[in-house]
Backbone as XML, in Angstrom:
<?xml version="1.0"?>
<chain id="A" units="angstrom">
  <residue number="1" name="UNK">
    <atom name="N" x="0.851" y="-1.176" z="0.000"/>
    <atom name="CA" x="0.000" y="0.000" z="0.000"/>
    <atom name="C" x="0.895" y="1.237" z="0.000"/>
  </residue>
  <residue number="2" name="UNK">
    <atom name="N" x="0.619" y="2.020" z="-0.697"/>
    <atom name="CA" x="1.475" y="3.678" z="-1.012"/>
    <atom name="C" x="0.708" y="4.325" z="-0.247"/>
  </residue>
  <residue number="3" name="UNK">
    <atom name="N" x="1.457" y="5.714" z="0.403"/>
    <atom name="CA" x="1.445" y="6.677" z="1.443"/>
    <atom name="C" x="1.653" y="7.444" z="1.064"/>
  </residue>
  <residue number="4" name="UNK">
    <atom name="N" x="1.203" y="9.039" z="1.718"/>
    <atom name="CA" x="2.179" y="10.038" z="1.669"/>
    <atom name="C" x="3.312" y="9.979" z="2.547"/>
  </residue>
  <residue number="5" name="UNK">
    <atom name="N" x="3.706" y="11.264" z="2.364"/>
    <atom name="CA" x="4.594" y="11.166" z="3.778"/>
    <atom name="C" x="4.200" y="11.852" z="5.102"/>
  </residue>
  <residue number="6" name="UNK">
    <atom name="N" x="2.570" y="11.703" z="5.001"/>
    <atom name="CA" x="1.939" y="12.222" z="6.268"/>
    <atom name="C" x="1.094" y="11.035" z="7.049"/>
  </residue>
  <residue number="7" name="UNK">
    <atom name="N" x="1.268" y="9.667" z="5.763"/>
    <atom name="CA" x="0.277" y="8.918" z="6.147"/>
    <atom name="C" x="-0.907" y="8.377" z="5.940"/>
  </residue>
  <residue number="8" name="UNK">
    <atom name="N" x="-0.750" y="9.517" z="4.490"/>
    <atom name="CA" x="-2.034" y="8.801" z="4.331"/>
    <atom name="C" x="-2.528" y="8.089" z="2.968"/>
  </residue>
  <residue number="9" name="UNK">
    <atom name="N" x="-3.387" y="7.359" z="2.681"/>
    <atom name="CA" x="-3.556" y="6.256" z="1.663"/>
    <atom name="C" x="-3.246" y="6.910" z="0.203"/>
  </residue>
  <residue number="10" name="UNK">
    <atom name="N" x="-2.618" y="6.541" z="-0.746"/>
    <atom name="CA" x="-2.915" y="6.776" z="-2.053"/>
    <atom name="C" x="-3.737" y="6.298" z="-2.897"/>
  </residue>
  <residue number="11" name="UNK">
    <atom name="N" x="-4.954" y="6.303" z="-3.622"/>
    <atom name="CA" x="-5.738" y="5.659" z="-4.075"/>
    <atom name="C" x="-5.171" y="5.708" z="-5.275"/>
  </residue>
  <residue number="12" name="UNK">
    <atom name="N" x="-4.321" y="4.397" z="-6.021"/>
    <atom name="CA" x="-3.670" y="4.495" z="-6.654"/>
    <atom name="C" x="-4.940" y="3.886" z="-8.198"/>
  </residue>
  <residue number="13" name="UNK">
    <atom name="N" x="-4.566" y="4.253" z="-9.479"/>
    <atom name="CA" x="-5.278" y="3.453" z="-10.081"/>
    <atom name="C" x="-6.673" y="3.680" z="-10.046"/>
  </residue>
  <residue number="14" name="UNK">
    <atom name="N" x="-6.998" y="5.272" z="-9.785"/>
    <atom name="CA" x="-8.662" y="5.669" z="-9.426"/>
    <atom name="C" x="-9.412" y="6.133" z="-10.833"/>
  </residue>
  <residue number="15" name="UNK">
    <atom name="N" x="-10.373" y="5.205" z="-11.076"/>
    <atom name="CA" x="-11.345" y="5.443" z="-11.876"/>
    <atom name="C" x="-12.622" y="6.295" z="-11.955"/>
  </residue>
  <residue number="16" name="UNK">
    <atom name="N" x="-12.119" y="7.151" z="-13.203"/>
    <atom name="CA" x="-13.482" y="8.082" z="-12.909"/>
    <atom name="C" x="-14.741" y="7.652" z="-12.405"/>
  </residue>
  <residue number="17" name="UNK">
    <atom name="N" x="-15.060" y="6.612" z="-13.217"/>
    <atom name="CA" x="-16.780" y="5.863" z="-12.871"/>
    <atom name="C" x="-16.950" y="5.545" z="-11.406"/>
  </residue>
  <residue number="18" name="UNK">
    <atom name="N" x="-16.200" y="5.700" z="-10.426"/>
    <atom name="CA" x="-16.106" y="5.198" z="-8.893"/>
    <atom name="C" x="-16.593" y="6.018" z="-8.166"/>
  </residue>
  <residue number="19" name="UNK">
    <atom name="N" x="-16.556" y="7.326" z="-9.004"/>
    <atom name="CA" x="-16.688" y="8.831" z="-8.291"/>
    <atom name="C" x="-17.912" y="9.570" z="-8.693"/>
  </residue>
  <residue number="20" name="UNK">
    <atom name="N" x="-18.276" y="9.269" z="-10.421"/>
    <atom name="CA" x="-18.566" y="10.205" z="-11.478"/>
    <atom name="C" x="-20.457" y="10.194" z="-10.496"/>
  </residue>
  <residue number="21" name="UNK">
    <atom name="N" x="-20.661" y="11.321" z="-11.305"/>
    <atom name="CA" x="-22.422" y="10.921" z="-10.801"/>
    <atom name="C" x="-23.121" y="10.586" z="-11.987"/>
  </residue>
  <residue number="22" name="UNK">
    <atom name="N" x="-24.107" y="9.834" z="-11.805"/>
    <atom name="CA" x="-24.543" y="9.171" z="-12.900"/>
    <atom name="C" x="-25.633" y="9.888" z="-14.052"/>
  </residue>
  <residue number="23" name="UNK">
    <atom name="N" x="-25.910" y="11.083" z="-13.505"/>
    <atom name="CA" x="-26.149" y="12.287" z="-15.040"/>
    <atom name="C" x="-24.693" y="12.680" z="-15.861"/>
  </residue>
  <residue number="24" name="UNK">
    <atom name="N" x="-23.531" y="12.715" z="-14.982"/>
    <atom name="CA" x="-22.390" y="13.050" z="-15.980"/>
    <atom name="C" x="-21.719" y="11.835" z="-16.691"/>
  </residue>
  <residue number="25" name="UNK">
    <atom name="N" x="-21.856" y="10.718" z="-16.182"/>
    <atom name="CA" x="-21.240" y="9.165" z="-16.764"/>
    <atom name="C" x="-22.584" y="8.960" z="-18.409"/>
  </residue>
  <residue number="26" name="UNK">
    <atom name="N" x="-23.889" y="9.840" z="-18.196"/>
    <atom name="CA" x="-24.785" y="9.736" z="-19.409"/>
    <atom name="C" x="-24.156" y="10.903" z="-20.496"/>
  </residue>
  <residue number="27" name="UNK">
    <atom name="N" x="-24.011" y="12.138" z="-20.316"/>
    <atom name="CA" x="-22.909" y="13.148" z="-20.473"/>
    <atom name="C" x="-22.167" y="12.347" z="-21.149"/>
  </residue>
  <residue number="28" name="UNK">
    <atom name="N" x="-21.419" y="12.024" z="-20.802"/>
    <atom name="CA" x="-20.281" y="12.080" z="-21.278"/>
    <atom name="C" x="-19.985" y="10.569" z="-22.379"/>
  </residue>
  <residue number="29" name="UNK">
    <atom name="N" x="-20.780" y="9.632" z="-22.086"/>
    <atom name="CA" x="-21.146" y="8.634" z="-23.143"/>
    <atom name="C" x="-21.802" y="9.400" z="-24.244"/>
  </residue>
  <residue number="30" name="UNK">
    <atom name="N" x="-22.769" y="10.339" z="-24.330"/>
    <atom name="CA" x="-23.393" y="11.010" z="-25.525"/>
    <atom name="C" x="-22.279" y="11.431" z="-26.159"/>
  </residue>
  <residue number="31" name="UNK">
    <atom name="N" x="-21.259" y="12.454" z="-24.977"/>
    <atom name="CA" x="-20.276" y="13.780" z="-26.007"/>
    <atom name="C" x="-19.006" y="12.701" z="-26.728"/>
  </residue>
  <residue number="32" name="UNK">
    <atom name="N" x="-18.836" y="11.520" z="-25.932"/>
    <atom name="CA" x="-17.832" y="10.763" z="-26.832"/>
    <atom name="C" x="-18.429" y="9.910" z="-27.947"/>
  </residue>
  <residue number="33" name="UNK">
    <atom name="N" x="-19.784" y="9.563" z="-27.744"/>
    <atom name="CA" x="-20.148" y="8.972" z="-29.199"/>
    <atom name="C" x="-20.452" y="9.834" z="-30.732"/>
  </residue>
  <residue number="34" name="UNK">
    <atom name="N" x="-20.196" y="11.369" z="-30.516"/>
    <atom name="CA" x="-20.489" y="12.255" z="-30.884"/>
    <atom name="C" x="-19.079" y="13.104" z="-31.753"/>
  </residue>
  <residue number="35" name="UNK">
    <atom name="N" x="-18.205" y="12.434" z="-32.456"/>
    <atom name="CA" x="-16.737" y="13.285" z="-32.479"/>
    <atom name="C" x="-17.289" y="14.836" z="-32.726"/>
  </residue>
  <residue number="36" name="UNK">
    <atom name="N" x="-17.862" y="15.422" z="-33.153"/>
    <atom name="CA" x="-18.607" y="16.717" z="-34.048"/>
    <atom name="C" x="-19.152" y="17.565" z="-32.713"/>
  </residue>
  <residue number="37" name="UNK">
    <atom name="N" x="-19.597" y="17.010" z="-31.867"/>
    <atom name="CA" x="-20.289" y="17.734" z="-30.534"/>
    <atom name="C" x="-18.977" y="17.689" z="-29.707"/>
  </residue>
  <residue number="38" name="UNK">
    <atom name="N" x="-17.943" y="16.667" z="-29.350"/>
    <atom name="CA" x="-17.118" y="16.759" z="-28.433"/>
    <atom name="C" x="-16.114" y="17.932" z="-28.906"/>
  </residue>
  <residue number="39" name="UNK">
    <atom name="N" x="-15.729" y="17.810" z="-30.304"/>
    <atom name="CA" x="-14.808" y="19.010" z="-30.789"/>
    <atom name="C" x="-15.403" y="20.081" z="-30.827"/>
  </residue>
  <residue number="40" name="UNK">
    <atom name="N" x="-16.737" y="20.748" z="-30.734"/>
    <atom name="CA" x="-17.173" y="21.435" z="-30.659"/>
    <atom name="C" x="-16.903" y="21.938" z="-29.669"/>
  </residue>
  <residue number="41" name="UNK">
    <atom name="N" x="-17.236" y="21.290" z="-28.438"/>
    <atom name="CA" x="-17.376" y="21.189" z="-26.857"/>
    <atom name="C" x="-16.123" y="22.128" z="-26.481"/>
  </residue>
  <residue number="42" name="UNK">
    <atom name="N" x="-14.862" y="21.344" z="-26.943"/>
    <atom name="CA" x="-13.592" y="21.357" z="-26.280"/>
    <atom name="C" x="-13.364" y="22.163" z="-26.971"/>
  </residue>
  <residue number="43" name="UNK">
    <atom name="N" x="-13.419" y="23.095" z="-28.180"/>
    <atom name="CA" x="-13.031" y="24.472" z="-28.582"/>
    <atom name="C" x="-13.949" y="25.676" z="-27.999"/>
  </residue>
  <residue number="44" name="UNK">
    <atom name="N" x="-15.236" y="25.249" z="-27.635"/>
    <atom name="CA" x="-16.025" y="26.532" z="-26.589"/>
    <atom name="C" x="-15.408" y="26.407" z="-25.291"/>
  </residue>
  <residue number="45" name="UNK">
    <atom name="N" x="-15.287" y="25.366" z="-24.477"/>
    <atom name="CA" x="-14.465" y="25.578" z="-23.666"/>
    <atom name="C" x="-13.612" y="26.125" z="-23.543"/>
  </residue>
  <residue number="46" name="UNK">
    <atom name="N" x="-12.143" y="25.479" z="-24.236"/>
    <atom name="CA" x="-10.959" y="26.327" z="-24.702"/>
    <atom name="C" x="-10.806" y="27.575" z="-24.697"/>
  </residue>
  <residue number="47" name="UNK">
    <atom name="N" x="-11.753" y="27.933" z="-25.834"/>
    <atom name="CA" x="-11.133" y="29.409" z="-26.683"/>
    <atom name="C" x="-12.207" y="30.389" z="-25.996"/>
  </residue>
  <residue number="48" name="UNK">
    <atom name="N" x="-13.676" y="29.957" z="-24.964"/>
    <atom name="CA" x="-14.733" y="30.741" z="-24.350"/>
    <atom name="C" x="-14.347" y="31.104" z="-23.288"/>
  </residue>
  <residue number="49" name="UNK">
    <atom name="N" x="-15.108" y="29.865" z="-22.928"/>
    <atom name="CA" x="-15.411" y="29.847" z="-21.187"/>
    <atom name="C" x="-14.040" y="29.668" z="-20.071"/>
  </residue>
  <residue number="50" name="UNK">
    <atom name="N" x="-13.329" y="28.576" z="-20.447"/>
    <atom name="CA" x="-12.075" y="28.497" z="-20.384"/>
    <atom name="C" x="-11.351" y="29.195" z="-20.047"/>
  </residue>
  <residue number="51" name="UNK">
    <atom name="N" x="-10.711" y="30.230" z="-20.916"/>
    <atom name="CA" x="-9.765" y="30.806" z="-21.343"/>
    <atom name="C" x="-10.369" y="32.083" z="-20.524"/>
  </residue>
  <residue number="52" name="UNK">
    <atom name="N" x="-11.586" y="32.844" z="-20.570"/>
    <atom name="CA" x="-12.080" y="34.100" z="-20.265"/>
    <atom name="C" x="-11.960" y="33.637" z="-18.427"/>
  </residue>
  <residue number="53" name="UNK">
    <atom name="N" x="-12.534" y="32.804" z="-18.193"/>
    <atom name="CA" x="-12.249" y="32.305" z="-16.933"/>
    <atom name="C" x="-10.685" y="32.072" z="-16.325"/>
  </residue>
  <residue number="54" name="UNK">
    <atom name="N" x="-9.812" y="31.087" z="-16.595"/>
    <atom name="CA" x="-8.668" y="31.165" z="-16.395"/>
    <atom name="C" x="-7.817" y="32.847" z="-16.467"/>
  </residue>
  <residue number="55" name="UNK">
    <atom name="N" x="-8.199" y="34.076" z="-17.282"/>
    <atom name="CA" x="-7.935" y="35.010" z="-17.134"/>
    <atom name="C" x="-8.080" y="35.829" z="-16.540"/>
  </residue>
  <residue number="56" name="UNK">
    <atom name="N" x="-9.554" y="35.539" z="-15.836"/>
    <atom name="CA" x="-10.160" y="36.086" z="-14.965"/>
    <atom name="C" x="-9.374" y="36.291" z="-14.017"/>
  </residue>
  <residue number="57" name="UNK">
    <atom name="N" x="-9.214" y="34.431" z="-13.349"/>
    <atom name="CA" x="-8.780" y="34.081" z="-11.869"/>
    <atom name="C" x="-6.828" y="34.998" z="-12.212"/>
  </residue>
  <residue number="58" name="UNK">
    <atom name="N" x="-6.066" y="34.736" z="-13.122"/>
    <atom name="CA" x="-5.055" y="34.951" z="-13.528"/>
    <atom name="C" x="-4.717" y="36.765" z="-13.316"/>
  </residue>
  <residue number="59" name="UNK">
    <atom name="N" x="-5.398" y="37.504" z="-13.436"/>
    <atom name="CA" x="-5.342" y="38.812" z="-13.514"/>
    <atom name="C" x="-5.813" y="39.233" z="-12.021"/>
  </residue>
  <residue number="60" name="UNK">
    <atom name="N" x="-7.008" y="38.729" z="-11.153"/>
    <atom name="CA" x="-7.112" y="38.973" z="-10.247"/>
    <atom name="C" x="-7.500" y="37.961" z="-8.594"/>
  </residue>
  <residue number="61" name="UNK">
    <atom name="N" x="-6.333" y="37.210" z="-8.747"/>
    <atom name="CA" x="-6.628" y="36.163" z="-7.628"/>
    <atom name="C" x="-5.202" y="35.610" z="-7.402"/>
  </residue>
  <residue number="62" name="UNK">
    <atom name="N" x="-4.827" y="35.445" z="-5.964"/>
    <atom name="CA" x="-3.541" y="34.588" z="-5.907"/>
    <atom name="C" x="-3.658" y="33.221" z="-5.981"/>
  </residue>
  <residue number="63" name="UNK">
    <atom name="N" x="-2.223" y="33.025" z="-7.352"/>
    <atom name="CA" x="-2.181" y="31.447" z="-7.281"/>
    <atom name="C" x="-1.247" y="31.036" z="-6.319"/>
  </residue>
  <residue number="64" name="UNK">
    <atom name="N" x="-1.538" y="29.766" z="-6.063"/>
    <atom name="CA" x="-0.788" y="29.149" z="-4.688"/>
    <atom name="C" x="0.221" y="28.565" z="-5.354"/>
  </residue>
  <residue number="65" name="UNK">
    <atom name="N" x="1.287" y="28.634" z="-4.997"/>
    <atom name="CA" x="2.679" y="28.186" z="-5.090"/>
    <atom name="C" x="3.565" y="27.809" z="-4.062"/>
  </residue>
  <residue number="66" name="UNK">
    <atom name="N" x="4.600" y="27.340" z="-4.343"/>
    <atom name="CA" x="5.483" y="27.244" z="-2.779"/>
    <atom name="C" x="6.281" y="28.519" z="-2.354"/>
  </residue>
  <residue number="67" name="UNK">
    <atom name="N" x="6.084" y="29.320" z="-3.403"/>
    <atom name="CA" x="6.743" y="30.835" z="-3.307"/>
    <atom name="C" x="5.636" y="32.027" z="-2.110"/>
  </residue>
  <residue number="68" name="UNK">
    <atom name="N" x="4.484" y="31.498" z="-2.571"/>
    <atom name="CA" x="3.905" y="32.512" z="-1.742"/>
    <atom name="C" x="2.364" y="32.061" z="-1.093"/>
  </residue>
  <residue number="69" name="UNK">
    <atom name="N" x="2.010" y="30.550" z="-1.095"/>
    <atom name="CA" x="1.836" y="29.731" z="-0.283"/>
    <atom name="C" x="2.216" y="28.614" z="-0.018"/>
  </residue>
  <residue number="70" name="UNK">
    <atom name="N" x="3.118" y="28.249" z="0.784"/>
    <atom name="CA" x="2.982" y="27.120" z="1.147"/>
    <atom name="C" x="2.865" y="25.906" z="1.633"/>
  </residue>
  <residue number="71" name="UNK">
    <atom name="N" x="1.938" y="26.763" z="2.092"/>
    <atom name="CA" x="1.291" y="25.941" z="3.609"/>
    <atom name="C" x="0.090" y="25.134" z="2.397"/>
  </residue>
  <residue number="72" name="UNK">
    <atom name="N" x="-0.480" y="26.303" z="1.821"/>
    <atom name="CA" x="-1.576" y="25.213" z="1.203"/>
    <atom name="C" x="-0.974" y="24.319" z="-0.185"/>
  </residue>
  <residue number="73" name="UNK">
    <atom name="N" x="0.222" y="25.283" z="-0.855"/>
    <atom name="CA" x="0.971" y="24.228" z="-1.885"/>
    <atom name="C" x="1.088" y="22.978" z="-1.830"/>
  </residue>
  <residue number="74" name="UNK">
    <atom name="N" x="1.925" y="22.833" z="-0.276"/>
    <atom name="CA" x="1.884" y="21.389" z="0.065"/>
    <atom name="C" x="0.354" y="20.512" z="0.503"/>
  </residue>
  <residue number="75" name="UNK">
    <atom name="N" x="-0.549" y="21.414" z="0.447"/>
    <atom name="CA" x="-1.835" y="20.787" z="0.873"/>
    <atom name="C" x="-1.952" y="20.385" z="-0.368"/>
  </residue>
  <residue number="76" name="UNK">
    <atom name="N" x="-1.933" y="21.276" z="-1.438"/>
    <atom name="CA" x="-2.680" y="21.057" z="-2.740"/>
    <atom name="C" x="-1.969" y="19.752" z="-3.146"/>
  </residue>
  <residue number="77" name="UNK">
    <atom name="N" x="-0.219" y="19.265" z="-3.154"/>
    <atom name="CA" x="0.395" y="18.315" z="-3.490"/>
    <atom name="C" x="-0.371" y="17.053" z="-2.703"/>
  </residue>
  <residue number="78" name="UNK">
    <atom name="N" x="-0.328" y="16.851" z="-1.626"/>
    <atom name="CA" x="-0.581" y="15.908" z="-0.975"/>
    <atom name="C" x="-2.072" y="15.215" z="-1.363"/>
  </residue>
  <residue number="79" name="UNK">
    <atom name="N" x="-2.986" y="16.294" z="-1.875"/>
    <atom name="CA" x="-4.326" y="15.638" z="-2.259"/>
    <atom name="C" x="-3.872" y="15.117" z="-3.109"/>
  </residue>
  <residue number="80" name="UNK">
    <atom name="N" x="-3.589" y="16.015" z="-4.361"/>
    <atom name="CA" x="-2.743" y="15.081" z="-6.090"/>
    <atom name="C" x="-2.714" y="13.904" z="-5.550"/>
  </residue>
  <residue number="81" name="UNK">
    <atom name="N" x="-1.142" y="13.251" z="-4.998"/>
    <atom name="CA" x="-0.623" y="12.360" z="-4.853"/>
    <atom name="C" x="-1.790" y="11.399" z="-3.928"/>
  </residue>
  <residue number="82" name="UNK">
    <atom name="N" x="-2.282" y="11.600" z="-3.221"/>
    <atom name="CA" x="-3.663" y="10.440" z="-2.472"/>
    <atom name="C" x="-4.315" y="10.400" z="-3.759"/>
  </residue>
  <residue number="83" name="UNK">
    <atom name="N" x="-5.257" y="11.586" z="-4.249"/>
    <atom name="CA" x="-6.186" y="11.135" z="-5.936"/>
    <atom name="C" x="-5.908" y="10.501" z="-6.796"/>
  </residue>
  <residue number="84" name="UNK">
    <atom name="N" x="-3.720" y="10.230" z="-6.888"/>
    <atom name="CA" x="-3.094" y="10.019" z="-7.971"/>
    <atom name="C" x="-3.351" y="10.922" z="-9.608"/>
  </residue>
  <residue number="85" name="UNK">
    <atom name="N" x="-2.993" y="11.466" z="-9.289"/>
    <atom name="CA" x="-3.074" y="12.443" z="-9.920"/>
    <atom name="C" x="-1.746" y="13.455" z="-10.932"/>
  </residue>
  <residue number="86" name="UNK">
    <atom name="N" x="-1.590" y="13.266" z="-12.172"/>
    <atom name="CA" x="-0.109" y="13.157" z="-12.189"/>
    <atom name="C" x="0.720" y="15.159" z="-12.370"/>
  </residue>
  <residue number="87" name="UNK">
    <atom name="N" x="0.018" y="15.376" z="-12.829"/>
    <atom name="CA" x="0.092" y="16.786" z="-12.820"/>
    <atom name="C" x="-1.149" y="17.661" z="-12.077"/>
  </residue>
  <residue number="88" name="UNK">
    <atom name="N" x="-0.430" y="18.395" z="-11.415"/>
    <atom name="CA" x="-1.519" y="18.807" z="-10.237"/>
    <atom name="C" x="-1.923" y="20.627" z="-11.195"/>
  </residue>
  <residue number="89" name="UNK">
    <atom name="N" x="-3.466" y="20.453" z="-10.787"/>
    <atom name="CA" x="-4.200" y="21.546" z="-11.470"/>
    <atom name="C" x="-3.729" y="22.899" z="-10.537"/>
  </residue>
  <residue number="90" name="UNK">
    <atom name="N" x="-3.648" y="23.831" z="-11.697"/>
    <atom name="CA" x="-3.007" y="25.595" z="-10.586"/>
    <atom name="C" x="-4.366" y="25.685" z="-9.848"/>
  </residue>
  <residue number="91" name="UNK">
    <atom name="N" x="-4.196" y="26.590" z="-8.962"/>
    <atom name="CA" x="-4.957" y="26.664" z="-7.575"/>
    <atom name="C" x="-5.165" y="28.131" z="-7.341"/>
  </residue>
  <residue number="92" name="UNK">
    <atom name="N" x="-6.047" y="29.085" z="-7.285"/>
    <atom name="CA" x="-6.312" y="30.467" z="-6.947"/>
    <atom name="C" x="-6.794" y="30.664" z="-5.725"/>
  </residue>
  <residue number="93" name="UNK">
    <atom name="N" x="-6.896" y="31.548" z="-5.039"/>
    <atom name="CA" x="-7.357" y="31.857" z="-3.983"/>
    <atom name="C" x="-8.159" y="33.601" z="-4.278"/>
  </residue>
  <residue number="94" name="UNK">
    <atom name="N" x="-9.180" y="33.306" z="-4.134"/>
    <atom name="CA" x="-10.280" y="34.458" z="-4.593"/>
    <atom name="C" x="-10.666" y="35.084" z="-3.339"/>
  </residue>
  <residue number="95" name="UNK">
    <atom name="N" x="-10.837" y="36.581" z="-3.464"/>
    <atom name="CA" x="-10.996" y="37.222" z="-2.094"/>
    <atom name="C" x="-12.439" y="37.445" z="-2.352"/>
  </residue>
  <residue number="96" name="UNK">
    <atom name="N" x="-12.943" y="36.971" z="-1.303"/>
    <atom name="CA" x="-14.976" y="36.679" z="-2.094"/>
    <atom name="C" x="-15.167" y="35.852" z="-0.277"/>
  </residue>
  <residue number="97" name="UNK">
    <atom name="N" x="-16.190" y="36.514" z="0.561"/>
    <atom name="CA" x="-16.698" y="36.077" z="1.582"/>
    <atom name="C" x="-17.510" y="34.911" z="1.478"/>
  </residue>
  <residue number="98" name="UNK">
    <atom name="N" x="-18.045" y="34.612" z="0.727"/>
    <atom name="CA" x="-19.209" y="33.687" z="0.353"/>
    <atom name="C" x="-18.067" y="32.059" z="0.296"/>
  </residue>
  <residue number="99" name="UNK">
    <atom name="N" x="-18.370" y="31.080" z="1.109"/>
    <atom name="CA" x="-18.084" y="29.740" z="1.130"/>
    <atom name="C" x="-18.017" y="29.337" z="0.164"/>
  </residue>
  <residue number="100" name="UNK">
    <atom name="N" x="-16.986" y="29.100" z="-1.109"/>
    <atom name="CA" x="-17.382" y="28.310" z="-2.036"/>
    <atom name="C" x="-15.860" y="27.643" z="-2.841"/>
  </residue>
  <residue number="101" name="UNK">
    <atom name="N" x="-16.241" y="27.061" z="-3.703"/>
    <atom name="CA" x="-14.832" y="26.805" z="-4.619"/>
    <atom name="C" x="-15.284" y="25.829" z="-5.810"/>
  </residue>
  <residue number="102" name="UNK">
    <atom name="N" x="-14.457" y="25.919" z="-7.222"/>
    <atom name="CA" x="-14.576" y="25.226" z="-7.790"/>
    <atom name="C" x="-13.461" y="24.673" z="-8.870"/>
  </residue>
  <residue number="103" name="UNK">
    <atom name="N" x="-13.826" y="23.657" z="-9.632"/>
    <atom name="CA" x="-12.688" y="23.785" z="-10.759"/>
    <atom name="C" x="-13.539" y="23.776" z="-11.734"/>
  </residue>
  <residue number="104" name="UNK">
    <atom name="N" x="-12.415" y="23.734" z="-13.120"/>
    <atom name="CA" x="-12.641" y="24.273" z="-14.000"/>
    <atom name="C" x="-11.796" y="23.810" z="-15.176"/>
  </residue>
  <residue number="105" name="UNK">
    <atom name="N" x="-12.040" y="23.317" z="-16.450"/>
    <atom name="CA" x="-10.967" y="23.361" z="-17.483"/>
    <atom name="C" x="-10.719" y="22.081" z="-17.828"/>
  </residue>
  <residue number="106" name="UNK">
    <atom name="N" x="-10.649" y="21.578" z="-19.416"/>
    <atom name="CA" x="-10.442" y="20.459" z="-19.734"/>
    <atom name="C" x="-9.005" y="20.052" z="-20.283"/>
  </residue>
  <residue number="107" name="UNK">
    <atom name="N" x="-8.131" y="21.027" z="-20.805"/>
    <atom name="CA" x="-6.861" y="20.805" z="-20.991"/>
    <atom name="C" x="-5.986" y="20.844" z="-19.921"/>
  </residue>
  <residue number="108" name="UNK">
    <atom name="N" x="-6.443" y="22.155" z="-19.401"/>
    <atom name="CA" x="-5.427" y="23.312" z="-18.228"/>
    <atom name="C" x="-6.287" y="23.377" z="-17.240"/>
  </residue>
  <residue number="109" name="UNK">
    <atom name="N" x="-6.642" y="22.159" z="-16.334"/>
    <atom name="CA" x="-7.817" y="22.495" z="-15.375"/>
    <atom name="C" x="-7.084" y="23.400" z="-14.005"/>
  </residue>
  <residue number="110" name="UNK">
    <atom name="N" x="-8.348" y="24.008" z="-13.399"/>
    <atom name="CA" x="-7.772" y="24.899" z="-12.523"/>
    <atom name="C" x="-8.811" y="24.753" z="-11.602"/>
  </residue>
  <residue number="111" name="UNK">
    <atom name="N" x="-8.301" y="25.078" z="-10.242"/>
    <atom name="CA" x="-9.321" y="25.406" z="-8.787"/>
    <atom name="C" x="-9.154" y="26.818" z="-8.628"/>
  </residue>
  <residue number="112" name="UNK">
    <atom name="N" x="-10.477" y="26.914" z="-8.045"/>
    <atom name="CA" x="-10.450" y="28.207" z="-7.298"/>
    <atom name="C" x="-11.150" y="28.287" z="-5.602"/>
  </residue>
  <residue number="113" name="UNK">
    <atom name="N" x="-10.644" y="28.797" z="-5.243"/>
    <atom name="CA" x="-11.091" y="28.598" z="-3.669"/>
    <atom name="C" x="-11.460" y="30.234" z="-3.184"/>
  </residue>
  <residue number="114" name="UNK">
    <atom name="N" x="-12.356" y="30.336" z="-2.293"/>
    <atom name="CA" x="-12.824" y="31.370" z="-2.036"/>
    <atom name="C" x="-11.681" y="31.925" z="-0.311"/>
  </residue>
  <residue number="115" name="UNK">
    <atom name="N" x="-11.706" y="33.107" z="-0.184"/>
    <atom name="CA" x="-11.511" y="33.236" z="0.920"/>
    <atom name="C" x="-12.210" y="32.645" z="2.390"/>
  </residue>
</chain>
């Protein structure tokens, strides 16, 4: 069994379908039987929503790093490595009172976390 080095389990070998909810596992069987809707998909994403979003968080939100967090850097690593996860998604921190967070992005996925 693999660890971090805090202890705790790696779920090595994790399959989306273990997790997925079962309106997005229907999702996403449609957009892959579909090449014409999925390329569609993944260039509105991309070049829209994506991109206007990622610029968003990019222009006005701190990303977490080990330079200028990293207290949560190493938080953010340690989930990766338990999710298995091989490249870990950039991470913002949004100054916004309201409880919330999300990700985002199908090439270049990204989190955002609220204050």
């Amino acid at each position: 069994m693999n660890t971090t080095e805090t202890g705790k389990i790696v779920l090595s070998n994790l399959k989306t379908d273990e997790y997925e909810h079962a309106g997005e596992k229907e999702l996403q069987k449609s957009l892959n039987s579909n090449t014409v809707v999925q390329k569609l998909f993944a260039l509105i994403s991309e070049y829209g929503v994506e991109r206007i979003t990622m610029l968003q968080y990019i222009a006005s939100s701190i990303e977490v790093k080990p330079t200028n967090l990293p207290e949560l850097d190493k938080i953010k690593t340690e989930i990766c490595k338990i999710l298995d996860v091989d490249k870990p998604p950039r991470m913002y921190i949004e100054q916004n009172p309201q409880i919330n967070a999300f990700a985002l992005g199908i090439n270049n996925p990204m989190v955002v976390l609220n204050t």
